[in-house]
N, C-alpha and C positions, 0 to 999 in steps of 0.2 A: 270502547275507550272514549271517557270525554275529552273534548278539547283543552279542557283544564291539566286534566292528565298528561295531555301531549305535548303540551307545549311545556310543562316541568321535564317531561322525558327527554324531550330536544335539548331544551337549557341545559341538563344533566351533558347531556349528548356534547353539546360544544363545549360546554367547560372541561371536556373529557381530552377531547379533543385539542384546545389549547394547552391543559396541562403537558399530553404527551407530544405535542410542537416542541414547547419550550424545555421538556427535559433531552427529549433530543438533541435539539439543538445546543444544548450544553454540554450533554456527553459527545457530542461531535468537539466538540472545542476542547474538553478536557482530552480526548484520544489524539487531538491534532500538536496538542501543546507535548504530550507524551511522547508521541513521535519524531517531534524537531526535538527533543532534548536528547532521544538514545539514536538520535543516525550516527553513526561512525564514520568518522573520515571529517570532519570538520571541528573547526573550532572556530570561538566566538572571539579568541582574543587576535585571530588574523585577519578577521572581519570587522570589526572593531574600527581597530586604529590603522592609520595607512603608514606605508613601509616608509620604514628612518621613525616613525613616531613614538616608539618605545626606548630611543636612546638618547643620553642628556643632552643638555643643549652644547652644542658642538662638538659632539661626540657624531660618530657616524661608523654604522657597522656593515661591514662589506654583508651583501646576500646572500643566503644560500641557495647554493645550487638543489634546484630540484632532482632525487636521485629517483629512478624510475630500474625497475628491475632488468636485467636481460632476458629479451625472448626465449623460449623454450621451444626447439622444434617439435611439431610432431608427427611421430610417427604412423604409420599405418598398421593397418591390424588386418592382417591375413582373416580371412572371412569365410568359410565355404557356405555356397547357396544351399537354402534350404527347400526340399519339395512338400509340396504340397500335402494333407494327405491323403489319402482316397476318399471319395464319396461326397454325398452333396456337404455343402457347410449345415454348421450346427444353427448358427446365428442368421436371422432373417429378418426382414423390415417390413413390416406392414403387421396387417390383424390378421391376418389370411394362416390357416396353418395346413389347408389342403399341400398334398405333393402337384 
């Protein structure tokens, strides 16, 4: 290979390289914009504006109460132990497969 050669194949090389930076990094941005748009449980319009700000001018609207569900006990689940079952285990850790 001559040098001429190589130093085209580098060029090639970094411009290869920058491209797949910057697509990256854009598909990073378009997946993060996607994300904050579908989480559930928020809204923008309670983030927004600060409370009382949505009502006219000298109007004022009592708060609502935050309603939060009631706890669920739980229960336990009878269990019986289980044994083992005979013989050596099937699964092993290393390369080794002598006994």
């Amino acid at each position: 290979m001559v040098p001429d050669d190589r130093d085209r194949a580098r060029g090639r090389l970094r411009s290869l390289t920058a491209w797949i930076s910057g697509i990256s990094a854009a598909l990073v941005g378009i997946f993060a914009g996607i994300a904050a748009v579908t989480i559930p449980g928020t809204s923008d319009a309670s983030a927004a504006a600060p409370a009382g700000a949505a009502a006219g001018a000298g109007e004022s609207e009592a708060p609502e109460a935050a309603s939060t569900p009631e706890p669920v006990p739980v229960q336990p689940t009878a269990s019986v132990p289980v044994a083992a079952p005979p013989g050596p285990p099937h699964a092993r850790s290393g390369a080794s497969s002598h006994r």
